[in-house]
C-alpha positions in Angstrom: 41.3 42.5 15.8 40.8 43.0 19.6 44.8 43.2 19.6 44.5 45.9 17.4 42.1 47.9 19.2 43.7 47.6 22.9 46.6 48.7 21.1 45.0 51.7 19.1 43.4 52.7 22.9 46.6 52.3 24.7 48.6 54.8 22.7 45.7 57.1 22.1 45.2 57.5 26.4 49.3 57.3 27.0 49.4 60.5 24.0 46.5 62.2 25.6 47.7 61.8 29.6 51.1 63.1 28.0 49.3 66.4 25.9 47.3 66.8 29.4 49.9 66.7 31.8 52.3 69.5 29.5 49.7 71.5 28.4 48.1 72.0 32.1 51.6 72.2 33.5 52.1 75.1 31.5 49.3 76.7 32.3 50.2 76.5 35.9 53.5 77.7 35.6 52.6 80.6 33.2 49.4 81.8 35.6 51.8 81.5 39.2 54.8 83.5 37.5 51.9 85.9 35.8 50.8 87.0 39.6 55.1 87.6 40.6 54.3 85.5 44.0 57.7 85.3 45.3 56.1 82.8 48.0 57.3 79.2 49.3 54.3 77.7 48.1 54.1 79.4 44.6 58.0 78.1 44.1 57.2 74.5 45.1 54.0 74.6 42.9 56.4 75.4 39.9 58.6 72.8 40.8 56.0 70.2 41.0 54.8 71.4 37.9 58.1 71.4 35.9 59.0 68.0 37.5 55.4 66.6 36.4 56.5 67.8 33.0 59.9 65.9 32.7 58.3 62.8 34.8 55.7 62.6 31.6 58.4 62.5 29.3 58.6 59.0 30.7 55.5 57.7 29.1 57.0 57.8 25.8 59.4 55.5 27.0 57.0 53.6 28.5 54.4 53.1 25.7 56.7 52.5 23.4 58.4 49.7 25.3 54.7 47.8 25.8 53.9 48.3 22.1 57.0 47.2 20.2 59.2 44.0 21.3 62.3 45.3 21.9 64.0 48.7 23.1 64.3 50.9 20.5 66.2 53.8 22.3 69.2 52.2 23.1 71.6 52.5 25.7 71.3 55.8 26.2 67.6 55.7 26.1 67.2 53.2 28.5 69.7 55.2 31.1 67.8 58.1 30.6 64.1 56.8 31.1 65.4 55.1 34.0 66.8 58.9 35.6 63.3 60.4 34.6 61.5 57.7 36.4 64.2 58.1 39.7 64.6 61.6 39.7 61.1 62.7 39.1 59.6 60.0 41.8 61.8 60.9 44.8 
């Protein structure tokens, strides 16, 4: 039963980290390209932003891999997770 629960509270805080991180993301992206700031600053905020976004495509990957035994993405799923992860941290 406690299994079941850690599990239930696991998923439900990796989906709402995910939801947060797009939806704010977003947000951020749509209010600095709403004021047309050409700056340095307002272009590196949108990247950060947009790479947040793809790095959070990564928790997927990741919750899936603690709650089920075995990769279910496959080859290709495990090469990409692995470029999210790389790409997104550097």
């Amino acid at each position: 039963m406690e299994n079941v629960i850690l599990r239930i509270l696991f998923v439900l805080t990796n989906a709402a980290i995910f939801l947060g991180t797009i939806v704010l993301n977003i947000l951020a992206i749509i209010y600095i390209r709403s004021r047309r700031d050409k700056t340095s600053i307002a272009i590196l905020v949108v990247n950060l932003a947009i790479a947040d976004m793809i790095h959070a495509m990564g928790i997927i990957f990741f919750s899936s891999n603690l709650l089920t035994p075995s990769w279910i993405f496959g080859e290709f799923g495990c090469k990409f997770s692995l470029t999210i992860d790389v790409l997104c941290t550097v």
